[in-house]
C-alpha positions in Angstrom: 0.0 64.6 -36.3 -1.0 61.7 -34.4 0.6 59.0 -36.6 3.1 58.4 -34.4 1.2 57.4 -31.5 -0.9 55.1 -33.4 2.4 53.2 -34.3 3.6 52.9 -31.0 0.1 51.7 -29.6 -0.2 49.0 -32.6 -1.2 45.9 -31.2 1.8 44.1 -32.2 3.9 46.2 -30.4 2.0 45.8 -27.1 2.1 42.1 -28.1 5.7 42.4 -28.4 6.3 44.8 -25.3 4.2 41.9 -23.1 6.0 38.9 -24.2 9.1 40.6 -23.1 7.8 41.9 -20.1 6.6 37.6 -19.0 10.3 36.3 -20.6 12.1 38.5 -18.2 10.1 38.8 -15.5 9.9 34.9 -15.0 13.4 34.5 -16.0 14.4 37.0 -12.9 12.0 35.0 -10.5 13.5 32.6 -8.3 12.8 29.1 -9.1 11.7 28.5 -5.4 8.5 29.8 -6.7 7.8 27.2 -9.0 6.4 23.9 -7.4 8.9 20.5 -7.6 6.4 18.5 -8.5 4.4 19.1 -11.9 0.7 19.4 -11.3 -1.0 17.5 -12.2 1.5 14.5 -12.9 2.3 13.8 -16.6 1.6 10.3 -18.0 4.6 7.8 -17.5 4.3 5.2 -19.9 4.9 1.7 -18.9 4.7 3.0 -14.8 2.1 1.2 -12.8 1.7 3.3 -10.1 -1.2 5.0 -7.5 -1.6 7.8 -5.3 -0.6 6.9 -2.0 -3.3 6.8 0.5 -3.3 8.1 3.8 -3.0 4.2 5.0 -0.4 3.5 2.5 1.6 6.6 3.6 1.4 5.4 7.8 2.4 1.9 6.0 5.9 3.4 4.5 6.8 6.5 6.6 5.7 4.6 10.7 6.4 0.8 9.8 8.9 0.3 6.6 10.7 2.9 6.6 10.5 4.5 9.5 10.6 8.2 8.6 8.5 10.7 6.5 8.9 10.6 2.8 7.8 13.6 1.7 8.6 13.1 -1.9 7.1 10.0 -2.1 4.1 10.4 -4.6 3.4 7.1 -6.0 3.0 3.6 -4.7 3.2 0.1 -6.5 3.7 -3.8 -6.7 1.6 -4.6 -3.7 1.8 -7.7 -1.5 -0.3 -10.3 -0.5 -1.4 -8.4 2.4 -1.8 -5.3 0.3 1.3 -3.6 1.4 3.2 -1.2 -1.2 6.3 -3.0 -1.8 7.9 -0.4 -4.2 7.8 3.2 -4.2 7.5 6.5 -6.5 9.8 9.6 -5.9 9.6 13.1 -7.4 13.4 13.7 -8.3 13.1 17.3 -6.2 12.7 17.6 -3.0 13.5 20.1 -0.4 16.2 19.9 1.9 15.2 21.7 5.4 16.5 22.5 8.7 15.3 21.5 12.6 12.7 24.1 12.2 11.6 22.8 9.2 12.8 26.1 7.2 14.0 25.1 3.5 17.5 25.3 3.1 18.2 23.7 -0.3 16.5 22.2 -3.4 17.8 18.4 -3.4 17.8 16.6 -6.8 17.6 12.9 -6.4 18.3 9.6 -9.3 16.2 7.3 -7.4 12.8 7.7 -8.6 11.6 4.3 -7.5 12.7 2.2 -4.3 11.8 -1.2 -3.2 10.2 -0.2 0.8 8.8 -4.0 1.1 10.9 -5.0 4.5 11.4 -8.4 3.9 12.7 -7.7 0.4 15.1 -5.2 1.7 16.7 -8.1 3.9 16.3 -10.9 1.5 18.0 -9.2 -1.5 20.7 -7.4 1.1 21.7 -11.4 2.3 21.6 -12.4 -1.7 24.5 -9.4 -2.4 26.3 -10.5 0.6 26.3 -14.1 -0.8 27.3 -13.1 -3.7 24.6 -13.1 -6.1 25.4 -8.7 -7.2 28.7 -10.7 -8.5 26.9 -13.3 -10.0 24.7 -10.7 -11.6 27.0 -8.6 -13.3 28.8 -11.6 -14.6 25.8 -12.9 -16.0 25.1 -9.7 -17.8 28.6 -9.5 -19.4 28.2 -12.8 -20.5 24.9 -12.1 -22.1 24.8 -9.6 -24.9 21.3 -9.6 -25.3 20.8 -9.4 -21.5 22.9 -5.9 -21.2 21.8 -4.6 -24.1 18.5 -4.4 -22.5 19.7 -3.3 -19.3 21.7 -0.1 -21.3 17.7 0.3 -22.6 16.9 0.5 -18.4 19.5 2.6 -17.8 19.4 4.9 -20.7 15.2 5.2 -20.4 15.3 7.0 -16.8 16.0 10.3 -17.4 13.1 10.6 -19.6 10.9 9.7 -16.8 12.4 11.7 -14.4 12.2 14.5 -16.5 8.4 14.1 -16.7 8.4 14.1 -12.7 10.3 17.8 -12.9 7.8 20.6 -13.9 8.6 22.4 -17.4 9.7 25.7 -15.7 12.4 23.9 -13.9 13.5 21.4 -16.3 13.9 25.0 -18.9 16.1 26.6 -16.3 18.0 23.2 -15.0 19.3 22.9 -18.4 20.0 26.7 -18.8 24.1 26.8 -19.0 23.6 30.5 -17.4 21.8 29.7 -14.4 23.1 30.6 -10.9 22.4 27.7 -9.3 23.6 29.0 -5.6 21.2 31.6 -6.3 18.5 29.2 -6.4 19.8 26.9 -3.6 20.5 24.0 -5.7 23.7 21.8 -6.6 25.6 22.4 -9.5 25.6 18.7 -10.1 21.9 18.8 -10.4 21.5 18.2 -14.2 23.9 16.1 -14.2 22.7 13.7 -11.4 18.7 14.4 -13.2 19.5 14.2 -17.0 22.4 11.8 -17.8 22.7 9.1 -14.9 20.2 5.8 -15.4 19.0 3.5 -12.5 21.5 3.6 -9.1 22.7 6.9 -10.6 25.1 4.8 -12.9 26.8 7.9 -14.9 25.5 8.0 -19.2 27.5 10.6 -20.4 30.3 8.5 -21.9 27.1 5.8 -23.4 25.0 3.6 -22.0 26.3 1.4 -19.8 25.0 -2.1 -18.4 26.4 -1.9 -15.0 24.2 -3.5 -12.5 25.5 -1.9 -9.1 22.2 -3.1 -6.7 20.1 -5.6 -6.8 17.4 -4.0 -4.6 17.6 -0.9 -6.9 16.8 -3.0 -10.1 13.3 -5.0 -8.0 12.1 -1.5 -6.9 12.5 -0.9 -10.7 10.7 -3.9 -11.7 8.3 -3.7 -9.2 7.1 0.1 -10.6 7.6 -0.6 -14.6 7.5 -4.4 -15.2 9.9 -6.8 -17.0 9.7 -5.2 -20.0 11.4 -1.7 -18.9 13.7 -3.8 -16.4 15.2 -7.6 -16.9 17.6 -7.7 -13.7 14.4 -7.7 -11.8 12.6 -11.0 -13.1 16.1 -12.5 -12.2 16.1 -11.3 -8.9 12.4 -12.7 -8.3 14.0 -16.1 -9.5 16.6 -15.7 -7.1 14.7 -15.1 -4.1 11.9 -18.2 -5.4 15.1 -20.3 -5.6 15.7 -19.5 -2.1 12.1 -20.9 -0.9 11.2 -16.8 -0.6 7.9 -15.8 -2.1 8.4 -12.0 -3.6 4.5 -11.9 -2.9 5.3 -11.9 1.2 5.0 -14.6 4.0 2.2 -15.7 6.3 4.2 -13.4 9.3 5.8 -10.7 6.8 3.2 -8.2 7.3 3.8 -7.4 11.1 6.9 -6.1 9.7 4.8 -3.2 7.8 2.8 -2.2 11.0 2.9 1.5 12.0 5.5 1.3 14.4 5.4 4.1 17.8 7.3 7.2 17.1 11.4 7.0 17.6 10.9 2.8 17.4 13.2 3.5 14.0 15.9 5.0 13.6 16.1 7.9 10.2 17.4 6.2 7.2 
């Protein structure tokens, strides 16, 4: 007379009955519950990068940049001085109000950004000259020389989907997801999973577009020649200019924590 309660209390069934219970459950819960940043951070391959310090942190938010960088959460190709001259982003980041409440989930392409000061100027004077021109001439003319940069381009969403935790990367890619629900841009995928380096757009192939110069040394800075070939170029640029990528003897005053409101928000 009991048989069929032993059926409906078959472990199976509970089995069953609970991994329902967790696939719905989570799939209901908003994805502001999840964190943006996986913990602890996956293994990116080729990436030479460390944990900012609290030093390195003053360095970039109160003397490069000026501003805090709250998804900044790697640092790499330091100076002479010791300075970090590129940086490591996490491709989420929130999006807040004056009173600091969180308005938005931001996705972001640039996962690495040259910070160095004197970089920043030399390379923005080596564009104005000319040289980004130069550049993407040099790459058209050189089929070995853009098929390694469609290899750049086409190898960043990869990485930037091992700076996204699992639980958001499952749901980004979800064709049902509400994404106002969840306070994030429609274009989110998109901007996360098919653009390469300076967001240049993959869906239609890989592409060997060059688009910034300062992009592709923060690039080279963080994974080296071999993941990025404009960079070495623009290192031999700036040498044949008489500027040492490495910094000056004065360069570092321009990495001192600067007073509060001595920059302006970039």
């Amino acid at each position: 007379m009991f048989a069929h309660l032993r059926k409906r209390v078959d472990p199976y069934d509970n089995f069953t009955i609970l991994r329902d219970f967790v696939k719905y459950s989570t799939a209901s819960k908003s994805l502001r519950n999840f964190p943006l940043v996986p913990e602890p951070l996956l293994a990116l391959p080729g990436v030479q990068w460390e944990e900012p310090s609290e030093m390195d942190r003053e360095t970039v938010e109160k003397g490069q940049l000026g501003h805090p960088c709250g998804q900044m959460i790697g640092v790499g190709g330091r100076c002479r001085w010791g300075h970090p001259q590129a940086l490591m982003f996490a491709p989420l980041g929130e999006m807040r109000d004056q009173d600091s409440t969180v308005k938005a989930v931001r996705a972001d392409h640039g996962i690495f950004r040259l910070s160095c000061p004197m970089l920043q100027r030399e390379v923005k004077q080596m564009e104005q000259s000319g040289e980004l021109v130069q550049m993407q001439k040099k790459v058209n003319e050189d089929p070995a020389l853009g098929a390694r940069l469609k290899a750049a381009h086409a190898s960043v969403p990869g990485l930037r989907e091992r700076l996204i935790p699992q639980e958001w990367v499952r749901r980004l890619n979800d064709p049902k997801l509400n994404f106002s629900q969840h306070k994030i841009s429609e274009k989110a995928p998109m901007i996360l999973f098919q653009t390469g380096l300076v967001g240049v757009t993959l869906n239609k192939g890989a592409t060997n577009e060059v688009k910034c110069l300062h992009a592709h040394l923060g690039d080279f800075l963080m994974r080296g020649e071999k993941s990025n070939p404009i960079g070495p170029l623009v290192v031999q640029l700036l040498e044949e200019r008489g500027i040492n990528s490495k910094g000056s003897e004065t360069c570092w005053t321009e990495c001192e924590p600067k007073q509060s409101g001595s920059h302006e928000h970039s």
